[in-house]
C-alpha positions as CSV (number, residue, x, y, z in Angstrom):
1,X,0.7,29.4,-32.6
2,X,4.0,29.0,-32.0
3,X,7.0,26.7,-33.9
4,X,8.1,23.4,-33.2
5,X,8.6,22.7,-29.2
6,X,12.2,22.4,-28.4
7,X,14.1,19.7,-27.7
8,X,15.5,19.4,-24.1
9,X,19.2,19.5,-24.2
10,X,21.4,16.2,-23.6
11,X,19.5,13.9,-26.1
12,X,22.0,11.4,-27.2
13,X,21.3,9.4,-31.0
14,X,19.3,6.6,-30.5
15,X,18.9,7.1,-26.5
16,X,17.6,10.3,-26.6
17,X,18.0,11.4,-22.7
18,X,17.6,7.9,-21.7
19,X,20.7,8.1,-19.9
20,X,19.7,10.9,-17.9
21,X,16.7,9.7,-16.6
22,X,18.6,6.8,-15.4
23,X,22.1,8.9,-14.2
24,X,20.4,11.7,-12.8
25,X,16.4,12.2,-13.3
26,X,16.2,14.9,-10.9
27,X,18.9,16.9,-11.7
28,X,17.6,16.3,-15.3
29,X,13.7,17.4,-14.9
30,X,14.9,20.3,-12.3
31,X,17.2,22.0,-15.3
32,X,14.6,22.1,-18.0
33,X,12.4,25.0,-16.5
34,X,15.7,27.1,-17.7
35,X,15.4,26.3,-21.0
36,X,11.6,26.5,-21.2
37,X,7.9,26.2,-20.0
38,X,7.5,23.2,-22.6
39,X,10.1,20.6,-23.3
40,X,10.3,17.1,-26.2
41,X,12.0,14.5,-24.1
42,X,13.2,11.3,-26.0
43,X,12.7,8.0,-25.0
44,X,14.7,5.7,-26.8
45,X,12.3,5.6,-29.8
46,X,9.5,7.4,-28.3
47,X,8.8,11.1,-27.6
48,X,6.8,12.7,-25.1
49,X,6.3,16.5,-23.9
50,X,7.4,17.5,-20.5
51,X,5.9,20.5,-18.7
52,X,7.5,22.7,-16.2
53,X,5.0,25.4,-15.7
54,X,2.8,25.6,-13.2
55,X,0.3,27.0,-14.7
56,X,0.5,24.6,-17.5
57,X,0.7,21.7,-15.0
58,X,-2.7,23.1,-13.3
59,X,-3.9,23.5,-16.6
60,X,-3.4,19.7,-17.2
61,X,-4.5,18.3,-14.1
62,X,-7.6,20.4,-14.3
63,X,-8.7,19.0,-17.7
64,X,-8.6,15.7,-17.0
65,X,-10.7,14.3,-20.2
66,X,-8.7,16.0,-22.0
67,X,-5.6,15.0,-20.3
68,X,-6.0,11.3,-19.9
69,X,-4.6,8.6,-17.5
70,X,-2.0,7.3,-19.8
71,X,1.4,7.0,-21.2
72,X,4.2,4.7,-20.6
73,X,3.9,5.2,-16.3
74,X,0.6,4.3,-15.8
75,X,0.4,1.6,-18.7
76,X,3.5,-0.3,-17.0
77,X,0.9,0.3,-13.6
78,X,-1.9,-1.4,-15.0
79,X,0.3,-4.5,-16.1
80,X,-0.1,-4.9,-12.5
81,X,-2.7,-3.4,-11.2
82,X,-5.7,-3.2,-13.6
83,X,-8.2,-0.1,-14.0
84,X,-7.9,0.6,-10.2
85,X,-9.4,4.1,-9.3
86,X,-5.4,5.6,-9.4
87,X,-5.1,4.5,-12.9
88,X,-8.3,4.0,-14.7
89,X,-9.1,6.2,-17.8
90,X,-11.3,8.7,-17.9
91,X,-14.2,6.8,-19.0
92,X,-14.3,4.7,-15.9
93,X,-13.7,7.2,-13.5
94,X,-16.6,9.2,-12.5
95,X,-18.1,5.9,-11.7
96,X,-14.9,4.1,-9.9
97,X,-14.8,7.5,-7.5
98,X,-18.4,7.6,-6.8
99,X,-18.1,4.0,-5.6
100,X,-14.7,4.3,-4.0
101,X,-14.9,7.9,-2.3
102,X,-17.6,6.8,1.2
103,X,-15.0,4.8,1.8
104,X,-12.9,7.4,2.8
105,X,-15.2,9.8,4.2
106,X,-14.2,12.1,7.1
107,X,-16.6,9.9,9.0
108,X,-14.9,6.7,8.8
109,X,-11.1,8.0,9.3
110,X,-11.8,8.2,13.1
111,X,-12.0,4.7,13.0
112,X,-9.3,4.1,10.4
113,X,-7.1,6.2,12.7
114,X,-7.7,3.9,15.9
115,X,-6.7,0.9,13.6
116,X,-3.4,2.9,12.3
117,X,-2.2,3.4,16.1
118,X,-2.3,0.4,16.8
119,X,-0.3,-0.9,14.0
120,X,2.5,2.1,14.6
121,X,2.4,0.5,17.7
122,X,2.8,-3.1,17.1
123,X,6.1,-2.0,14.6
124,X,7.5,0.5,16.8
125,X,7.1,-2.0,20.1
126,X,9.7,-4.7,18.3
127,X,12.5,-2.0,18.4
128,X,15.1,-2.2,20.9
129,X,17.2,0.4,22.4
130,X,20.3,0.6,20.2
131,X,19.0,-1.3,17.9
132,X,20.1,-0.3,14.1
133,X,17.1,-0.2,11.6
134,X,16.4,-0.1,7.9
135,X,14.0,3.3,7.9
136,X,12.2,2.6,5.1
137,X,11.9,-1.2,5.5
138,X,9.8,-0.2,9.0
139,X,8.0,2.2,7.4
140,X,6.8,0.0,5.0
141,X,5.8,-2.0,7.5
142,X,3.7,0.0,9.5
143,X,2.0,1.6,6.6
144,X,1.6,-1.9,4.6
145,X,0.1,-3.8,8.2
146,X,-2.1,-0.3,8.8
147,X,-3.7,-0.3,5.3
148,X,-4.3,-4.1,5.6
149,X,-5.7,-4.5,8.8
150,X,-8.0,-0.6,7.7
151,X,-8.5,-2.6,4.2
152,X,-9.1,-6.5,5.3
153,X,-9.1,-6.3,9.4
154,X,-5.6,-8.6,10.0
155,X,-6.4,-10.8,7.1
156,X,-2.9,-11.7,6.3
157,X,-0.4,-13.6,8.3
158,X,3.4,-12.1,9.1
159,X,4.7,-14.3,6.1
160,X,2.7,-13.6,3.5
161,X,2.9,-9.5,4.6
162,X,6.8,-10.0,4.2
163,X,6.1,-10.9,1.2
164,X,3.4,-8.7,-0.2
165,X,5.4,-5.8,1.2
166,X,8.9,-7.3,-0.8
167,X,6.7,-7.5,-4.1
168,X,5.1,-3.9,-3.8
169,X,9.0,-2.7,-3.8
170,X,10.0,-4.7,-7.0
171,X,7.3,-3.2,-8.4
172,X,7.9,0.3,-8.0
173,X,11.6,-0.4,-8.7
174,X,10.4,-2.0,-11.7
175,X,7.7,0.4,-12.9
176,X,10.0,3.6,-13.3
177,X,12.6,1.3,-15.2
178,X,9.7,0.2,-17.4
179,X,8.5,3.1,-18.3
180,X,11.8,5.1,-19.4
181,X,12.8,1.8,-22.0
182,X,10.9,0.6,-25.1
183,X,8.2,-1.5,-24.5
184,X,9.7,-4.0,-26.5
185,X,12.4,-4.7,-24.4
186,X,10.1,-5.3,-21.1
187,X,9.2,-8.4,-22.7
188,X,13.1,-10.1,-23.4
189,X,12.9,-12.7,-20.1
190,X,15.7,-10.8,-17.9
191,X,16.0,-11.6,-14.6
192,X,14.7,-8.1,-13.6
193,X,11.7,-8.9,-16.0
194,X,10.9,-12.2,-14.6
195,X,11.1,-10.6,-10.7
196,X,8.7,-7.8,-11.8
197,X,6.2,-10.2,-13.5
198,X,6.2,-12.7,-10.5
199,X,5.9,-9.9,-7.9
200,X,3.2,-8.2,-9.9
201,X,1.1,-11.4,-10.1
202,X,1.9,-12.8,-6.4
203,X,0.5,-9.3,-5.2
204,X,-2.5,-9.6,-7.3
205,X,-3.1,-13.6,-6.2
206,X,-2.4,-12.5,-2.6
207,X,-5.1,-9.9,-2.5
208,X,-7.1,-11.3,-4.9
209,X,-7.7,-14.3,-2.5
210,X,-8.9,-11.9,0.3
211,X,-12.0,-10.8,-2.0
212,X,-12.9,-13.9,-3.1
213,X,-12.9,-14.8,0.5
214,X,-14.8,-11.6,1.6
215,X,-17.4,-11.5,-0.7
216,X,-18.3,-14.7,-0.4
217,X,-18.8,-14.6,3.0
218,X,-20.3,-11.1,2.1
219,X,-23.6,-10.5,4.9
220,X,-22.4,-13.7,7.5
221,X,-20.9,-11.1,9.7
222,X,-20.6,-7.4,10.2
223,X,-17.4,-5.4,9.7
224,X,-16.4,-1.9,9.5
225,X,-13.1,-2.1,7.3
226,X,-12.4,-0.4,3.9
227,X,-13.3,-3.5,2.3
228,X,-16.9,-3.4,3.4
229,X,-16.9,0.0,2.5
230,X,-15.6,-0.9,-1.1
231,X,-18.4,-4.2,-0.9
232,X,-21.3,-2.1,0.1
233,X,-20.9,0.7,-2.1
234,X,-23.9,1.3,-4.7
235,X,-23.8,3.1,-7.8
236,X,-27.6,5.1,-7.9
237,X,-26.4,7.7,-11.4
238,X,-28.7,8.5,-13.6
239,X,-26.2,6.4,-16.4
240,X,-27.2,3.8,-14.5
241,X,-31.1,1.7,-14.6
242,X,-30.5,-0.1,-12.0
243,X,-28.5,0.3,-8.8
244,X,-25.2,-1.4,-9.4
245,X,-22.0,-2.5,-7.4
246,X,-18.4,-3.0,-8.4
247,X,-17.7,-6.0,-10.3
248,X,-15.2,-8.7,-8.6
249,X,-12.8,-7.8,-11.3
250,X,-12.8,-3.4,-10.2
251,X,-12.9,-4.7,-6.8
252,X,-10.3,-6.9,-6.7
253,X,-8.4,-4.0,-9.0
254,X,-9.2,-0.8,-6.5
255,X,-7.9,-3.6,-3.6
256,X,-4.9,-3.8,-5.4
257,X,-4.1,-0.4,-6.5
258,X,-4.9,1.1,-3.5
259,X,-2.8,-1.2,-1.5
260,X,0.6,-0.4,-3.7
261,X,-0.2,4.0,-3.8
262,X,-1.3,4.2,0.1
263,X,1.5,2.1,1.6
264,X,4.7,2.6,-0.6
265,X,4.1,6.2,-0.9
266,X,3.1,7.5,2.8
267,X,6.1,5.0,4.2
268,X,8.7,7.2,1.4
269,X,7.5,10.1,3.4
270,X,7.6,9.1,6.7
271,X,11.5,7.8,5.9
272,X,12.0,10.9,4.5
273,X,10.7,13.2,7.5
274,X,12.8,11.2,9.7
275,X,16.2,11.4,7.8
276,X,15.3,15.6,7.5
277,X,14.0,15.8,11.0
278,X,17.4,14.3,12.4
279,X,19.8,16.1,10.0
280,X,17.8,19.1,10.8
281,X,18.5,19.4,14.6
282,X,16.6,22.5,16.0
283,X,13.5,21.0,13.3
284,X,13.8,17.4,15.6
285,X,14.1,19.2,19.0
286,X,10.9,21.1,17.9
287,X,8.8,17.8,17.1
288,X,10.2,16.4,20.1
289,X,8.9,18.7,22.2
290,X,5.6,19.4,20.7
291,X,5.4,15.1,20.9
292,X,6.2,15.5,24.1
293,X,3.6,18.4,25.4
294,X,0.4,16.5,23.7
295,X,1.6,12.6,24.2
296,X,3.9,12.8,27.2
297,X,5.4,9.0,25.7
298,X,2.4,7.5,24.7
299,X,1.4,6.6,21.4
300,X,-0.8,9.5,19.1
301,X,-4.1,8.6,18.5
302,X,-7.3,10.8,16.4
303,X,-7.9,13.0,19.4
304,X,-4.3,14.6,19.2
305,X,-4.3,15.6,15.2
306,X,-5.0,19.3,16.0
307,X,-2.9,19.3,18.5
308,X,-0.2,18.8,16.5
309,X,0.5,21.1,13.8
310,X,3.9,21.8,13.6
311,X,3.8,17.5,13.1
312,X,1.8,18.1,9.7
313,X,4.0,20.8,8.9
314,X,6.8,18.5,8.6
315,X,5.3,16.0,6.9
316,X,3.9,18.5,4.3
317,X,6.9,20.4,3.8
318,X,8.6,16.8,3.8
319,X,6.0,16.2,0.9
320,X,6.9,19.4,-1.1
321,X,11.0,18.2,-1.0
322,X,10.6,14.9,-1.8
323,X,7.0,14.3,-3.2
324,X,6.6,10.6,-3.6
325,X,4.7,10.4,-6.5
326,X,7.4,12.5,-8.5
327,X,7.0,11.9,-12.1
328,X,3.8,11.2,-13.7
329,X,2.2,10.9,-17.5
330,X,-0.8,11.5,-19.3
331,X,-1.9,10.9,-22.7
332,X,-3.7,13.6,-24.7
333,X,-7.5,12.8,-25.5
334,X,-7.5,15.2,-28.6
335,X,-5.5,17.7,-30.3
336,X,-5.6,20.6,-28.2
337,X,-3.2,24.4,-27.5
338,X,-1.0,23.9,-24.7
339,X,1.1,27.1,-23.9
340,X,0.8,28.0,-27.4
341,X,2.0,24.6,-29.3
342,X,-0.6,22.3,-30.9
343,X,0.2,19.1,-29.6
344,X,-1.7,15.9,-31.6
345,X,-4.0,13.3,-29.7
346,X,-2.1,10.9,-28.8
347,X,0.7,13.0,-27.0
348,X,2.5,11.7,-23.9
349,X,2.9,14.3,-21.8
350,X,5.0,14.5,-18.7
351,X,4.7,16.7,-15.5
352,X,6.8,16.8,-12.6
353,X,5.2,17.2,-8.9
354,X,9.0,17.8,-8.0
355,X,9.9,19.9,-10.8
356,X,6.7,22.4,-9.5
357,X,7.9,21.9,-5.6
358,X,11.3,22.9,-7.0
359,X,10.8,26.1,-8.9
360,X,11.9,29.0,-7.1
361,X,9.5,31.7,-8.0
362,X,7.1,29.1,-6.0
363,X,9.0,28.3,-3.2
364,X,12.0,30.9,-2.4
365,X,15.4,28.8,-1.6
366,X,13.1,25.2,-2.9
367,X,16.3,23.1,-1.8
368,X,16.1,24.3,1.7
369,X,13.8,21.8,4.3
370,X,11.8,24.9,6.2
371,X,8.3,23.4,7.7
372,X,7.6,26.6,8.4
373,X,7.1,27.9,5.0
374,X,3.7,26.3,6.4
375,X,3.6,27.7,9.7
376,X,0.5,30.1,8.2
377,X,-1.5,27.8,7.0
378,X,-1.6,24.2,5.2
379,X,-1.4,24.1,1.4
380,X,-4.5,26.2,-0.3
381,X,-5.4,23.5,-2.6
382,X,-6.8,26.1,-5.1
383,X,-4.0,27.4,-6.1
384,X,-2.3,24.1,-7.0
385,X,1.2,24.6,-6.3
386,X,1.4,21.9,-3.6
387,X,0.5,19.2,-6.2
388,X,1.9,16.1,-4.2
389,X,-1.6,14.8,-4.3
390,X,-2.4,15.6,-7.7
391,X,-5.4,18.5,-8.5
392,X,-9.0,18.5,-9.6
393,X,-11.1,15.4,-10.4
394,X,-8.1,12.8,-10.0
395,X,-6.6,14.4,-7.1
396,X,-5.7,11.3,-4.8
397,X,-8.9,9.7,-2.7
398,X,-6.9,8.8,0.2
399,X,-4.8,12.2,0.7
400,X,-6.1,12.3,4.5
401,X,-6.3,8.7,5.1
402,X,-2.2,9.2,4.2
403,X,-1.8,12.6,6.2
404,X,-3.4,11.3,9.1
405,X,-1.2,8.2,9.1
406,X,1.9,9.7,8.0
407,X,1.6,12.8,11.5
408,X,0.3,9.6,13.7
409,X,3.3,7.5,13.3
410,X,6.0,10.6,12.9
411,X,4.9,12.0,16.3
412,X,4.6,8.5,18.2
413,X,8.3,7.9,17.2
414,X,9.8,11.3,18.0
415,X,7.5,11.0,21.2
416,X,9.1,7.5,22.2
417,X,12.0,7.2,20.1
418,X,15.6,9.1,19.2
419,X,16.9,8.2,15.5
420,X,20.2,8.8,15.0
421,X,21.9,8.5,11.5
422,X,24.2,6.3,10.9
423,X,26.3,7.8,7.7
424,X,27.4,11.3,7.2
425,X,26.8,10.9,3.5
426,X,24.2,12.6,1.9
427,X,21.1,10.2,1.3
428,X,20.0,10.1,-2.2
429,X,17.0,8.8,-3.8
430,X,16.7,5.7,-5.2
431,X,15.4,5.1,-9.0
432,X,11.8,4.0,-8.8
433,X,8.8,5.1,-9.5
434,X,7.9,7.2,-6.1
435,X,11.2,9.1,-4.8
436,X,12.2,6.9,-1.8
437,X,15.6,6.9,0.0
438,X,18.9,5.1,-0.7
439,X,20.8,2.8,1.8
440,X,18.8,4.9,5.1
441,X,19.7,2.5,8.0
442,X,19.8,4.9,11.5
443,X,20.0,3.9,15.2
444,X,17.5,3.8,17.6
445,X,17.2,4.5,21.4
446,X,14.6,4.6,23.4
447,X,13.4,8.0,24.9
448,X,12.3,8.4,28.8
449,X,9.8,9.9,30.0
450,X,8.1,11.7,33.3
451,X,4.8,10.8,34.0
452,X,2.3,13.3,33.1
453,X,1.1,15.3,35.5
């Protein structure tokens, strides 16, 4: 067994490497594979153990008992969200996924895909020529409308959207702030505090409101959204005597929880793969054309997904540069070896999806946006290098329900639209808890097309 694991270098007394995480994270996390495989990180008070290995990572991801849902991310996560199948402990899992996972069966994404169109479309219609737009802003909204009207068919009103939408960013502003302070100090009433706390429980009222609504009314007619997948699933296990259903309380938390991961994190790479795509020219002329062979101007629908490849290979590639779930805990189950330390139960333990994306023995020039590191294939989730969906039993539920959303609305705006940046300044990412853009605002003309032949 080996010594002590070192410390990472920059601690500060008292802050540790607080002031890292908030100056510069990534520069931070994408230095410590240098000084090892295994690094302590201090938090203020606390301490947790940060991996950079990918072995290691797999290793974690793999063992998922053993390396539970927990630490200070997805504790501030369930202040909001509950024991939603994203951040539930291990102990409610198997059940949560065998509930949650028909409703995202291949079978049902043709029909979730129809929905999406029209909902790129309804965003992407409002823009006019010239007009300057707020990138992640639209995003947002076409992933936040597609995800409600796949979840509660249109059950929200433009207003109260706005809204939800303007909460689920406080929140992941206010998660990642959360989680790198004491706890103690999330509870002094700042007006950051307040913000999070009001946003956190409007989100929940909001879509709390649309299952009361829905299960009550549960058999009067017949619908085909993710809801009624979520209402109608039954839990037949051998744990289980009796056939059971989700309660209103892990319903109304997998509504909620699913809500926040599918639509701020696919509209973070979306913004993304269209600040690289047009900073990138020969990689925007390519989409453009390939948008323009299989659409000819018209908006992408199910039928064109395998028509569209080198689409998904920008957005995966996008994924591997900027993945937007980039920094994520666990908390050990019981003392185990990892790499050679004994590490307690108890242990927070850190891995990066970034940090692995990053590492150039992985990825050869890992700074350098080249979708066709993917031109021979799609990731080979066995070797779990590409972790921007997570690995093994907790690998995300709704990985294709995002891919197929995220190539659908990239190739219907390259097909019908030109974005143009605005700044030459680099964009950077903004401090929150999935990595999405800084200040992205670019212009936006209108493309013309010939009629297909």
């Amino acid at each position: 067994m080996r010594e002590a694991i070192p410390t990472a270098q920059g601690a500060v007394p008292f802050l540790g490497h607080l002031l890292s995480l908030v100056r510069d994270p990534l520069g931070f996390l994408t230095g410590l594979p240098e000084q090892g495989e295994i690094m302590r990180v201090r938090l203020g008070p606390a301490q947790a153990v940060m991996v950079c290995d990918a072995a290691l990572t797999r290793q974690l991801l793999l063992q998922d008992s053993l390396f539970d849902k927990g630490g200070p991310l997805f504790e501030r996560f369930r202040d909001v969200v509950g024991d939603g199948l994203p951040t539930c402990p291990h102990s409610m899992h198997r059940r949560q996924r065998r509930l949650t996972q028909p409703a995202f069966r291949p079978k049902r994404m043709e029909d979730y895909a129809r929905t999406m169109t029209e909902q790129i479309s309804t965003v992407t219609d409002t823009w006019r020529d010239g007009q300057r737009i707020d990138v992640l802003s639209e995003m947002l909204a076409i992933t936040g409308r597609s995800l409600i009207a796949t979840m509660y068919g249109n059950a929200l009103t433009a207003p109260h959207l706005r809204q939800t939408l303007e909460d689920l960013v406080t929140v992941f502003t206010g998660v990642y702030r959360r989680m790198i302070v004491p706890r103690l100090l999330n509870r002094v009433p700042t007006p950051g505090n307040l913000r999070f706390s009001r946003a956190g429980a409007r989100l929940r009222r909001t879509l709390g409101e649309i299952v009361t609504d829905r299960r009550a009314q549960e058999g009067a007619a017949e619908t085909e959204d993710l809801l009624s997948a979520l209402l109608a699933a039954r839990d037949i296990s051998e744990e289980h005597a009796v056939t059971a259903r989700l309660s209103d309380t892990e319903l109304s938390d997998q509504v909620v929880s699913l809500f926040l991961a599918g639509t701020e994190t696919t509209a973070t790479a979306l913004a993304w793969a269209l600040h690289l795509s047009a900073i990138h020219p020969h990689t925007g002329v390519r989409l453009r054309d390939e948008a323009d062979q299989v659409l000819h101007g018209r908006h992408a629908t199910y039928a064109d997904l395998p028509h569209l490849p080198f689409t998904r290979q920008v957005i995966t590639e996008t994924l591997r540069l900027y993945p937007p779930a980039w920094l994520l805990t666990r908390t050990l189950a019981a003392d185990t070896d990892l790499g050679g330390y004994a590490l307690p139960a108890g242990t927070t333990v850190i891995y990066s999806p970034f940090v692995i994306h990053h590492r150039p023995d992985l990825f050869p020039r890992p700074e350098r946006f080249d979708p066709d590191r993917w031109a021979n294939g799609l990731p080979n989730p066995q070797d779990h290098q590409f972790i921007a969906f997570g690995a093994g039993a907790r690998k995300c539920v709704g990985d294709q329900f995002a891919l197929t959303e995220a190539t659908l609305a990239l190739a219907t705006i390259v097909a019908q639209w030109h974005l143009e940046p605005l700044h030459q300044h680099r964009v950077r990412p903004a401090l929150a808890a999935s990595l999405r853009p800084r200040h992205l605002s670019m212009q936006a003309s209108r493309r013309s097309h010939r009629p297909a032949l």
